[in-house]
N, C-alpha and C positions, 0 to 999 in steps of 0.2 A: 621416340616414335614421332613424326608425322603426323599430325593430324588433320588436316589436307583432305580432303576425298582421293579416291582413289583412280579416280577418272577425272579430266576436263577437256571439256569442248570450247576452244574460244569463238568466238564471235568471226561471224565472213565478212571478208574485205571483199572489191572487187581490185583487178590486178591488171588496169589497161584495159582494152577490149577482151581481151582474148582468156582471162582465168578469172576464179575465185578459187581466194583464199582461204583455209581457216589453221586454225590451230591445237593441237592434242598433246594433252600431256597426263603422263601412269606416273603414280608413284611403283617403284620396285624393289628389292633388297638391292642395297648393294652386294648381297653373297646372297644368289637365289639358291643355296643349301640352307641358308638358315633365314629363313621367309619373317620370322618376326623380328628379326634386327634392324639396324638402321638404313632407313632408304634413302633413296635419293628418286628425284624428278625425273623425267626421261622426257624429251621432245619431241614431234611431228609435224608434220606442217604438211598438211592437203591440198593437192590442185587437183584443179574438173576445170574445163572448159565451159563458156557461159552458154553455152549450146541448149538449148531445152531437153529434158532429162537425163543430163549429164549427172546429177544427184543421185542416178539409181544406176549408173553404171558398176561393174564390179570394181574391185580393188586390186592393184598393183603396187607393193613395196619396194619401192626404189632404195638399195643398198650402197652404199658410197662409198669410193675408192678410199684408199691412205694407207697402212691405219693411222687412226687420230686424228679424222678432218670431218669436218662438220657436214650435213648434208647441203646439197646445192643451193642457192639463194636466186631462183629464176625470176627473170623480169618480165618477162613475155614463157607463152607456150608456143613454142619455137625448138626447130630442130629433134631430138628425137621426145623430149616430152610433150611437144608438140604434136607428133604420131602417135605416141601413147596416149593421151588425152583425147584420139577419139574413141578409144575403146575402153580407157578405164578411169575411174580417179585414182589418183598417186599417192600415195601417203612416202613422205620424204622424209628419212630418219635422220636428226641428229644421235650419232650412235655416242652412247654414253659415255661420258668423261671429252664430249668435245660441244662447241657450239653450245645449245641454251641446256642441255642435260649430265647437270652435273661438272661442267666445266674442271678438268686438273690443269691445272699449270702453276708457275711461279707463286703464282697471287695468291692460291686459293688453298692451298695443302699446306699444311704443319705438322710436325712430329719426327721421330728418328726416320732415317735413309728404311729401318725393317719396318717400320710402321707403315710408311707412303710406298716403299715396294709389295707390301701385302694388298696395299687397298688398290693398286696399278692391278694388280693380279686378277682383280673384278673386273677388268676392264677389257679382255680379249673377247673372241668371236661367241664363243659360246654363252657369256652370256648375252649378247648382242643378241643372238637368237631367242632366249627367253625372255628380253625385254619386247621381240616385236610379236611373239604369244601373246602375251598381256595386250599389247594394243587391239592386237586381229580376236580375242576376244571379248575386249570393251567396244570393239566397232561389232560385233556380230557378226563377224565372216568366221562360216564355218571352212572352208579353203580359199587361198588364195594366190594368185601370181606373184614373183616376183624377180626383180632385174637386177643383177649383183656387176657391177662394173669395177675391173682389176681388184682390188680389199674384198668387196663388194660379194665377187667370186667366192672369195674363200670363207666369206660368212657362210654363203649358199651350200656352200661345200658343209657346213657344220650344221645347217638348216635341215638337209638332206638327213644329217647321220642323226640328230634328235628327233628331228619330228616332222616328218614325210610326210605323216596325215593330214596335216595341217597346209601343204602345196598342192595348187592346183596344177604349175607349170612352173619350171624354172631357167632362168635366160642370163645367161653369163657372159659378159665382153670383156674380152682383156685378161679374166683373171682365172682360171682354173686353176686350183693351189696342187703345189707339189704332194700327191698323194704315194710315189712310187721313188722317190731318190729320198737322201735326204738334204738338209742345211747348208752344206758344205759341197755337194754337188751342184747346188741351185746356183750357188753362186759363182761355181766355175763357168757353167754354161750362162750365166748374165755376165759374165765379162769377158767372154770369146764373144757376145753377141754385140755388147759395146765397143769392145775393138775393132769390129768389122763397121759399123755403122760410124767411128768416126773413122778411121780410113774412108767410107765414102765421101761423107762431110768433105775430106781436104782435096777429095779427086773433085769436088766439084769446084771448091776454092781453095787450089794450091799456093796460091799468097796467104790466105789465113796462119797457114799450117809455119810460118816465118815467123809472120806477128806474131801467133800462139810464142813461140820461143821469147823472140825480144821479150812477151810479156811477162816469163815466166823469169829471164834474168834480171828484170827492171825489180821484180815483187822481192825478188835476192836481193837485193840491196838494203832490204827494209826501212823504205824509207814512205811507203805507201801504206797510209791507214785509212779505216773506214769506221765512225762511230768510236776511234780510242784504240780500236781493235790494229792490230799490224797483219797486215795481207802476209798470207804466207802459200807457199807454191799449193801444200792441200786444197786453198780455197778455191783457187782456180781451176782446181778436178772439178770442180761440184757443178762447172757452167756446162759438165756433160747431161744433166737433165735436159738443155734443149734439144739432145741426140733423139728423145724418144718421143717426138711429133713428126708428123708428117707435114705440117705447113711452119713449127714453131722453130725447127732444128735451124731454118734461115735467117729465123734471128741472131744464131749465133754469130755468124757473119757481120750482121749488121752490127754486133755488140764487139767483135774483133776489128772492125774497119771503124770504129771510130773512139780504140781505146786510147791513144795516145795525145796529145798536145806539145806542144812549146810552151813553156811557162815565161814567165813576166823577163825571169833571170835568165831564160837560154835554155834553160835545163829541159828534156825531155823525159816528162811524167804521163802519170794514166789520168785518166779523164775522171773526174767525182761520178760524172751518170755511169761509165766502167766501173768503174770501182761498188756503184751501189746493185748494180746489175749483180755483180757476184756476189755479194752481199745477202742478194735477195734469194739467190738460190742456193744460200747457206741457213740462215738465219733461220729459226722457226718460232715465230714470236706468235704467228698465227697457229699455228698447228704441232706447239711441243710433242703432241703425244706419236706425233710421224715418227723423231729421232727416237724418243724415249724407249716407245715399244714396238718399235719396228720388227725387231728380230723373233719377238717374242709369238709373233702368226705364225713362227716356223716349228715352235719348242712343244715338244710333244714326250716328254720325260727325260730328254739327254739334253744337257745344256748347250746353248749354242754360243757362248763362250766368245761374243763378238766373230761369227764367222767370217763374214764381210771383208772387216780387216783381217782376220787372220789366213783366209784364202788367197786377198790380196797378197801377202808377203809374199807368196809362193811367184809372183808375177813381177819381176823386174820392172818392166814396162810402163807398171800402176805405183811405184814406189815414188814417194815425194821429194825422194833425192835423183831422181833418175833426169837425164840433161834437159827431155823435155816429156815432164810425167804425162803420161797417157791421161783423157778424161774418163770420167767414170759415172755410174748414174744412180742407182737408190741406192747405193751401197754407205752403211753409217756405219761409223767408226767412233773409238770411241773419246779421241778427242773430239770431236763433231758434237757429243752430248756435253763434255766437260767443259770447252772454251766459248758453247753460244751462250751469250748471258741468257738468253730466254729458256737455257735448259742447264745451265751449270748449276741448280737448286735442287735437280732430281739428279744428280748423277750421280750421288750412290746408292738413290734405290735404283740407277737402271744398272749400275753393276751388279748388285743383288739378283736384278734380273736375270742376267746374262751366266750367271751362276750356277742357276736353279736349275736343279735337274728333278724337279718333283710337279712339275707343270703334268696337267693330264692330260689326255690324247681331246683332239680337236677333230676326229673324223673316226665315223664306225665303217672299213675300210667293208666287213663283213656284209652289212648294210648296204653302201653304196655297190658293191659288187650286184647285191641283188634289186638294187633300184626298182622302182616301177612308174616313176614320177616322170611326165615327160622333161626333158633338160635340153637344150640346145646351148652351147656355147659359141662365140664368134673369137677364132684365132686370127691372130695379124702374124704372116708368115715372119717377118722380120720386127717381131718387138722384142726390146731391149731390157724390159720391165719383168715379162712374165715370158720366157724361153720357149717357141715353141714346139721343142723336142720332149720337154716338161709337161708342155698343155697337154698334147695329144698322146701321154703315157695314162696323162691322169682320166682324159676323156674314153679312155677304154678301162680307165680303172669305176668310174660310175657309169653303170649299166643305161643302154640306152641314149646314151650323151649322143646327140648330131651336131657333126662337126660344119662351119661355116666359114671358109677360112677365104681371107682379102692378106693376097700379095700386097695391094695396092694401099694401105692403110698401117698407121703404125698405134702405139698403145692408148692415144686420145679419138680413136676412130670415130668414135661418134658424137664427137663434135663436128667433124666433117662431114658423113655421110649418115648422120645419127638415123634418119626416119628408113631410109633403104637397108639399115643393119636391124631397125628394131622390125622392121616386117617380114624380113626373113627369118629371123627368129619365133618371132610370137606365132608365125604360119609354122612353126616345126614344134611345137609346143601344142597344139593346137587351139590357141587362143584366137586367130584368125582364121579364116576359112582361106584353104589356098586359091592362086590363081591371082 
């Protein structure tokens, strides 16, 4: 046991002009079934604007994309916490097992593959939800808002089926979880969705769609490593994550137009910044717990048995032997966990994971049917991430949902147009007054 208090408040910073700081940390079970076992810490970090009685404004939980990624690290109140911040303070969750609560990775876990996959098993949305109980009541809020973006979503979604009482309004971007297909459906329709969005990609720049190939037969020859590691045609799927921004998808381009060189000897090689480029959107040295348990937001008693990849097979297109593999986007596979050093330590409890067919349901479907909670969610007609033929099944499957949907926006929307997506919502929620 802990012996820690069970609450802390740190000490306020100021944050630039524009925020103060503070910081909060619960001790919790790491198995809230069995409450006097071993805990672990859990983190938060508060923003308010220096506004005068910005201290007494209500509270907003900001829920955070992944899963496995830490809650946001802002430098300014800017963009959409920026519009949030004048109507609420923010309590920013590191959700547990990432960032300062609890941290799993390579470093920190010991014991068999069934020991560190049981203790992973702590680590899905639900209890996310009972850790930020405990917060909302060591702050004293008897209800309160909160903003679930893509992960974020489908915490809300399992926030909703626990404990209703406890929201005042709930505001979702990006992420409505699959409540109505299951595993293996999601991810057919996430890769008709990414094969449409890079077919755009190459209508925009049909020379890319040339170099993509040169680069895919140069990576055949294995003669291009990165960090020790040999580039292999899979890796170069994974540079389909810039597919799903709307300003960021242009980097891809700029990362294909300047992958190549002339070397010393004649030889035409890829470029070390290409090379680390893909590297980056392989690797998860920052965010293991993204690959590890990715799948596992979907596992609701039937194992999901690496769907990902095993849907993929079904698609020529996306095969890593194909003359020029399709790119692809969250889609983890499981060499993806075995061969990144920063997750080949968990990879046989994420096989275990992927196994399990004893996982418990993540959503009282009974429940959200009968909703009462206001909810607004914001679909982006064309993301890649979260389907949204999928969203808007699920937005009829929790009662009340108002839907908010931007053609013009793709699954990082609110980084672009963050204050205009949060006021449309929080006014559908009724935490703003319309107009």
């Amino acid at each position: 046991m802990n012996d820690a208090p069970a609450y802390r408040r740190g000490p306020e910073h100021r944050l630039g002009d524009s925020a103060v700081i503070a910081e909060h940390r619960i001790l919790a079970p790491l198995d809230h079934a069995n409450p006097d076992g071993e805990q672990i810490e859990v983190f938060a970090r508060e923003y308010r604007s220096t506004r005068a009685g910005a201290e007494t404004l209500p509270w907003l939980l900001y829920l955070q994309g992944g899963p496995g990624c830490a809650g946001t690290r802002h430098l300014s109140l800017s963009g959409w916490i920026g519009e949030a911040s004048k109507h609420f303070r923010i309590l920013m969750l590191d959700q547990r097992g990432t960032g300062r609560s609890a941290p799993v990775n390579r470093n920190t876990v010991s014991g068999t593959d069934q020991e560190i996959a049981d203790r992973l098993r702590h680590m899905r949305a639900d209890s996310i939800v009972r850790d930020a109980e405990l917060f909302r009541g060591a702050l004293g809020v008897e209800r309160w808002h909160t903003h679930g973006q893509s992960y974020g979503g489908f915490i809300t979604a399992t926030y909703l089926s626990l404990h209703p009482e406890s929201l005042a309004g709930s505001m979702i971007t990006g992420g409505l979880p699959p409540l109505t297909v299951g595993v293996d459906d999601v991810y057919r329709a996430t890769y008709d969705a990414v094969a449409r969005r890079e077919r755009e990609f190459f209508s925009w720049y049909p020379e890319d769609e040339e170099v993509h190939a040169d680069i895919v037969a140069r990576v055949r020859t294995g003669k291009e490593t990165v960090d020790g590691v040999v580039l292999r045609p899979g890796h170069l799927q994974r540079l389909g994550m810039f597919l799903g921004g709307n300003t960021r998808v242009h980097g891809l381009h700029y990362a294909l137009s300047e992958a190549f060189e002339r070397r010393a000897d004649g030889e035409l090689g890829l470029t070390d910044s290409f090379k680390r480029t893909v590297w980056n959107q392989f690797h998860q040295e920052a965010t293991p717990l993204y690959t590890v348990m990715h799948e596992t937001i979907y596992a609701e008693g039937t194992p999901t048995n690496w769907a990902a990849w095993r849907v993929g097979a079904e698609l020529p297109r996306f095969a890593e032997d194909a003359e020029r593999p399709a790119l692809t986007g969250e889609m983890i596979y499981p060499w993806h966990v075995e061969t990144d050093p920063a997750t080949a330590p968990l990879w046989g409890a994420a096989s275990l994971l992927a196994e399990a067919d004893d996982f418990g349901p993540l959503y009282d479907r009974t429940r959200l049917a009968s909703n009462e909670v206001p909810v607004a969610a914001c679909v982006y007609t064309d993301d890649i991430y979260v389907e949204r033929g999928v969203s808007l099944a699920s937005a009829e499957a929790i009662a009340g949902t108002q839907v908010y949907e931007r053609s013009d926006l793709h699954h990082d929307g609110i980084a672009q147009d963050g204050p205009t997506i949060f006021r449309e919502l929080a006014r559908r929620v009724g935490a703003l007054p319309e107009g």
